[in-house]
Steps between C-alpha positions, in 0.01 A plus 500: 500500500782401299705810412639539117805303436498396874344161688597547877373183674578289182860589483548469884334161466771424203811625725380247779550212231810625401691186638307282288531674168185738538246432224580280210337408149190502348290566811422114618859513643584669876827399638761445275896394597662640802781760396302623237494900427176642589374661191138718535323243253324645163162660529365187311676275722282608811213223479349328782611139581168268465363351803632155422860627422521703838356147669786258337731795649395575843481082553837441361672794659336391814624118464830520328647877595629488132791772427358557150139437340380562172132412438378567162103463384521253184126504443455739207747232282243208603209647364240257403733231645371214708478678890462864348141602566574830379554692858866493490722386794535124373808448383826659648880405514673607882924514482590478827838418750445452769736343818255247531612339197874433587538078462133473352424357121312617289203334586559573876535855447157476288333320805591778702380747321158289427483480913519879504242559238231228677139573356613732274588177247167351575265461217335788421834722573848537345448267193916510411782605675868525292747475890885627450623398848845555632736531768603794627887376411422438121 
């Protein structure tokens, strides 16, 4: 039972991600930019990432090791858009930097962020995906 005012294993969970900027945004977004103040996020702000988003981040954190990921849910601003069937998690736009990227293009770093995501970009799954790559050094 959460206690008034209080949220024990959610604010211990929040201190561990201190070095990567605790919880950020509109709810779709875990991570954030390393340095970053942890701030105990808004009572509104304490959504659930969908299944999908929490996929495209386990996959690229496991791949690329990024120092900073943003992954926000696009969906609701597609609605009734070719590739929106109405269940959200279709469209989203990742920022990411990642050392990975140092000496890659554009298109490489896309690439290597397609590789990470695999069947997840298959028909049937992410419809569009908005990628912000960059080096760690930029």
């Amino acid at each position: 039972m959460i206690a008034a005012g209080g949220f024990g294993a959610f604010d211990a969970a929040m201190q561990a991600l201190r070095p990567f900027g605790g919880f950020v945004g509109n709810g779709s977004v875990l991570g954030g930019l390393v340095g970053l103040a942890y701030r105990r996020p808004e009572r509104s702000e304490r959504v659930k990432m969908g299944i999908v988003a929490g996929k495209i981040e386990a996959r690229l954190r496991g791949a690329l090791s990024p120092t900073a990921l943003a992954i926000t849910d696009d969906s609701d601003s597609h609605r009734g858009h070719a590739g929106h069937d109405g269940s959200g998690e279709s469209h989203f736009t990742v920022e990411i930097t990642a050392a990975a990227f140092a000496g890659q293009s554009r298109v490489a770093r896309q690439r290597l962020v397609y590789a990470a995501l695999g069947d997840l970009m298959a028909p049937g799954g992410v419809h569009a995906l908005v990628i912000k790559a960059k080096a760690v050094e930029e």
